[in-house]
Phi, psi and omega in degrees: 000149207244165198302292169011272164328287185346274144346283186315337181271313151316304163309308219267007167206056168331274180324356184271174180245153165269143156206166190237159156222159218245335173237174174291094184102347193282126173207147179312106194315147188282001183272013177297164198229157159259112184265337167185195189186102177253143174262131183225061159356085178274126141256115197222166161242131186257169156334308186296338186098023191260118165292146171196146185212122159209216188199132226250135164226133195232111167266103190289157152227156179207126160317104144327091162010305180251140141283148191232359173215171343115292187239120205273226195281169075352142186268005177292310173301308156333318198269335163331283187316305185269018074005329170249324173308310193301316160345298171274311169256143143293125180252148185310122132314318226243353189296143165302119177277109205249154156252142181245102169234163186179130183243254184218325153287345174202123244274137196274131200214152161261137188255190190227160153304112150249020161182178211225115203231142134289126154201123189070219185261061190228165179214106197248145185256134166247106201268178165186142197296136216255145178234176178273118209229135151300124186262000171276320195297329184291330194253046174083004179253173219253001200016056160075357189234145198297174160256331159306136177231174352304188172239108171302161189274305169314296160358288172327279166314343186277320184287323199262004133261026171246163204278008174329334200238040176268128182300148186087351175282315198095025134185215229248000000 
């Protein structure tokens, strides 16, 4: 989900209470803060030797030691909080959306939106952990691995002496 989206799902339910949830039954305490929104420009190289760029809005959240409210933030207060980062930084439409959390149960991490739900008077984000993708397999290459699986321990070997995996072949 792109910052955009992101935003646009917030106007359009001022009036709702926000809430994440980080797991499956899991959910952020409602006494939680927006502690900051950070913008993260990437420039990376893959395996293939291939450049990629693009750019990250990363919203933290943080759980108070104790709880103290009830109820959780209004998305109205949320759309507050971003407004004066944007005031100050501009943020990417088009940036990829992360939320960064983490409590005493669970381990701090960036999740990604994988959806965005009204129930009752609430407006849940449903987070999840975001995975690792090779980008030569995105860009149509076999990144070195047979297409039949498993993969035999001989294979393994075999792969990880042919020179396939040299920058600039287009995979991994």
């Amino acid at each position: 989900m792109n910052w955009q989206t992101f935003k646009d799902q917030l106007t359009a339910h001022k009036g709702l209470a926000l809430q994440f949830q980080y797991a499956e039954g899991q959910w952020v305490d409602a006494s939680y803060h927006i502690t900051e929104i950070k913008q993260a420009p990437i420039t990376s190289v893959d395996c293939g030797g291939v450049m990629n760029v693009w750019t990250e809005v990363v919203m933290q959240l943080w759980e108070p030691t104790t709880e103290g409210n009830n109820e959780a933030m209004k998305v109205e207060k949320a759309l507050a909080i971003i407004n004066v980062v944007e005031k100050a930084m501009p943020l990417h439409p088009a940036a990829k959306v992360k939320i960064e959390f983490g409590n005493q149960r669970f381990d701090t991490r960036q999740l990604i939106p994988k959806s965005i739900n009204i129930v009752g008077n609430d407006l849940i984000v449903d987070l999840r952990p975001d995975t690792v993708q090779c980008k030569a397999i995105e860009r149509g290459g076999s990144c070195g691995t047979p297409e039949v699986e498993p993969v035999t321990k001989v294979q393994m070997q075999n792969l990880a002496a042919s020179s396939c995996c040299t920058p600039g072949s287009g995979c991994c």
